[in-house]
C-alpha positions as CSV (number, residue, x, y, z in Angstrom):
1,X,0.0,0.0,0.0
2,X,1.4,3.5,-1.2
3,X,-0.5,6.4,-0.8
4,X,2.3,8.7,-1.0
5,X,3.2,7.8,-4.4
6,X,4.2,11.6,-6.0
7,X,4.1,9.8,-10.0
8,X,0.2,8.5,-8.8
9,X,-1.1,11.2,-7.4
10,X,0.8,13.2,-10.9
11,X,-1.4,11.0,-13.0
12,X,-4.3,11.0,-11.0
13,X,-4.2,15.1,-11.5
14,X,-3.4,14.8,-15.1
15,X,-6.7,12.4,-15.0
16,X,-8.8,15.2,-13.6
17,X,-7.6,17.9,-16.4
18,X,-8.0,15.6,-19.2
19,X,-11.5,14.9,-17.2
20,X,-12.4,18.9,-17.0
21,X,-12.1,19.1,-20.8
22,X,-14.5,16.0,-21.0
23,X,-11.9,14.2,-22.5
24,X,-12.2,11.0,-20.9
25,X,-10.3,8.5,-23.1
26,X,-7.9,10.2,-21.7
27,X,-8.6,10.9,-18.4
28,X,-9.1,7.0,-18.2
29,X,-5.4,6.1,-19.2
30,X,-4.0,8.5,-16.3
31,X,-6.7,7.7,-13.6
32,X,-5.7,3.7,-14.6
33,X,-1.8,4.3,-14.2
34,X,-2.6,5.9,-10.8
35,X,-4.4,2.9,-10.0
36,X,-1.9,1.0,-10.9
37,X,1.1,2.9,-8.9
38,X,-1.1,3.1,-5.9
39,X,-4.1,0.8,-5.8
40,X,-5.3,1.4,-2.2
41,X,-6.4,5.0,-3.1
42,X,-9.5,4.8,-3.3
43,X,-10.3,8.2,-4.5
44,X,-8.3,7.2,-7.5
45,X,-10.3,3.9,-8.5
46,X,-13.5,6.0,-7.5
47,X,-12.5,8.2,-9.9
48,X,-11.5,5.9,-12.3
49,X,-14.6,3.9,-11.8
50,X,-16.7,7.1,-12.9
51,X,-14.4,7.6,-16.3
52,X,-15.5,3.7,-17.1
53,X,-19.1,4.5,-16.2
54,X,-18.8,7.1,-18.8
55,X,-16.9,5.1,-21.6
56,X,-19.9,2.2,-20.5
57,X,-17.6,-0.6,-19.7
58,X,-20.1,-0.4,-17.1
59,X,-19.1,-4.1,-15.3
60,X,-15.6,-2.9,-14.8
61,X,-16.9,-0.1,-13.0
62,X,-18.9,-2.2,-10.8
63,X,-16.0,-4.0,-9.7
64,X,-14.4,-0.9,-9.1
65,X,-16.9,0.4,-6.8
66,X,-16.6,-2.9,-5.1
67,X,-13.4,-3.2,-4.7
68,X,-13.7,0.5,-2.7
69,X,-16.5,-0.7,-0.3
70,X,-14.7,-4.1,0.6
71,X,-11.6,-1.6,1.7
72,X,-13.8,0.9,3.4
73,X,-17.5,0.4,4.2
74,X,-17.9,4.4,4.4
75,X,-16.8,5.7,1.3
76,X,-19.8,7.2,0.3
77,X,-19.4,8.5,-3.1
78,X,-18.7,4.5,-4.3
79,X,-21.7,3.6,-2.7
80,X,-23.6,6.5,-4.5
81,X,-22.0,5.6,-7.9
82,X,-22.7,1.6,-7.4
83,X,-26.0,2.8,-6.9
84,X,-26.5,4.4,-10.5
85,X,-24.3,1.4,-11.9
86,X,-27.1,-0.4,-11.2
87,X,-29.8,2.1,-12.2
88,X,-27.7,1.8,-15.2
89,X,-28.5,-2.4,-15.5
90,X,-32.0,-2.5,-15.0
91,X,-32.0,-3.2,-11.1
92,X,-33.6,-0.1,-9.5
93,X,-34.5,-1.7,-6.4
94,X,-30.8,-2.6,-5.8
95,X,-29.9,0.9,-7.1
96,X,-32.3,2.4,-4.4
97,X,-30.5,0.4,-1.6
98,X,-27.4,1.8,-2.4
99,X,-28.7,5.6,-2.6
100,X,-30.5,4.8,0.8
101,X,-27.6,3.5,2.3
102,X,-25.3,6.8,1.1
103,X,-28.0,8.7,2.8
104,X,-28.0,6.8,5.8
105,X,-24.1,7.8,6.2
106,X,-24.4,11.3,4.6
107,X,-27.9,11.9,4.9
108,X,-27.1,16.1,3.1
109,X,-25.2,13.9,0.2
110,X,-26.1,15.9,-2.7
111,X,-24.9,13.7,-5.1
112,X,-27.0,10.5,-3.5
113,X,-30.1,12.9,-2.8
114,X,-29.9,14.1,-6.6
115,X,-29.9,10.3,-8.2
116,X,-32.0,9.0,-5.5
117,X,-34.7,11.7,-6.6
118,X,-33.6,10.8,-10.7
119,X,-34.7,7.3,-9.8
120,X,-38.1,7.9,-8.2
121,X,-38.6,10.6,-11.2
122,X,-38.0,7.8,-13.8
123,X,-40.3,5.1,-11.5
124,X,-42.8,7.8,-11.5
125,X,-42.9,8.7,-7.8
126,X,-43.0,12.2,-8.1
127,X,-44.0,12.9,-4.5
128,X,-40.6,10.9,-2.9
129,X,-38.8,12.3,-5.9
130,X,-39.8,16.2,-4.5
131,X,-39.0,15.7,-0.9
132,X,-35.2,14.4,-2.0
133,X,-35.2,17.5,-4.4
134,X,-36.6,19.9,-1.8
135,X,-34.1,18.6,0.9
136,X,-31.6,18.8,-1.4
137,X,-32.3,22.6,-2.1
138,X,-32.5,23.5,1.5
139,X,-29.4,22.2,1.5
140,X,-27.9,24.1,-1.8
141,X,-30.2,26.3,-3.0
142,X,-27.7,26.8,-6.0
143,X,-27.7,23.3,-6.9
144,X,-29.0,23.4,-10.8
145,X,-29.6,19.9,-11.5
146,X,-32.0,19.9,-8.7
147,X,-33.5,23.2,-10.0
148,X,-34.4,22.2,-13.3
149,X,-35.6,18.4,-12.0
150,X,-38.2,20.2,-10.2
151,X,-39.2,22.7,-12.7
152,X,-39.5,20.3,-15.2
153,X,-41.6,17.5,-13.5
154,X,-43.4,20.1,-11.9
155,X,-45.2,20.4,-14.9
């Protein structure tokens, strides 16, 4: 275990600017390699988990987030993005388990309140889907996604 590896953590940031430019392709090469030099970061596979989830190699990803909550049973954001693997498959009642669960440890995650209310929205329970997007706005009252959710199932 090395988590003070400088060349990682220099690819893992080289991920995240390849990443800001939506260039994932390549953000995926750098965020593997920091996997690779340190593999018991788990903010690197998280984030390298999320750059497969976007190139759909969506069972790799899985395994990613997997791998993070068999090292640490609190690391919410895997359980949050394990939850929209599976929203991702088909399995919304496993999906929903997972976004509970990341509420249960965080229960202001805005991430996990955000998908959690995308998955009621898209099972047409409007009136859970609301009180996650209401909470969430209390919490963030900036928070656009949640904005324009509301606005337009509010319709």
């Amino acid at each position: 275990k090395d988590y003070s590896n400088k060349d990682a953590w220099t690819s893992y940031r080289i991920g995240e600017s390849f990443m800001q430019y939506d260039d994932v392709d390549n953000a995926i090469l750098f965020y593997q390699k920091a996997v690779q030099l340190a593999p018991y970061n788990l903010e690197f596979r998280n984030k390298y988990g999320v750059g497969l989830v976007k190139q759909n190699k969506i069972s790799f990803a899985k395994d990613e987030f997997e791998f993070i909550l068999n090292e640490d049973s609190h690391f919410i954001s895997a359980y949050t993005n394990l939850g929209y693997v599976y929203f991702l498959l088909g399995s919304h009642e496993q999906s929903l388990i997972y976004y509970d669960y990341a509420l249960l440890l965080d229960p202001n995650n805005e991430k996990a309140l955000l998908n959690k209310a995308e998955l009621l929205l898209f099972e047409k329970k409007k009136k859970d889907a609301f009180i996650c997007l209401d909470k969430l706005l209390l919490i963030n009252p900036n928070n656009e996604e949640a904005k324009q959710l509301l606005n337009h199932h509010a319709i």
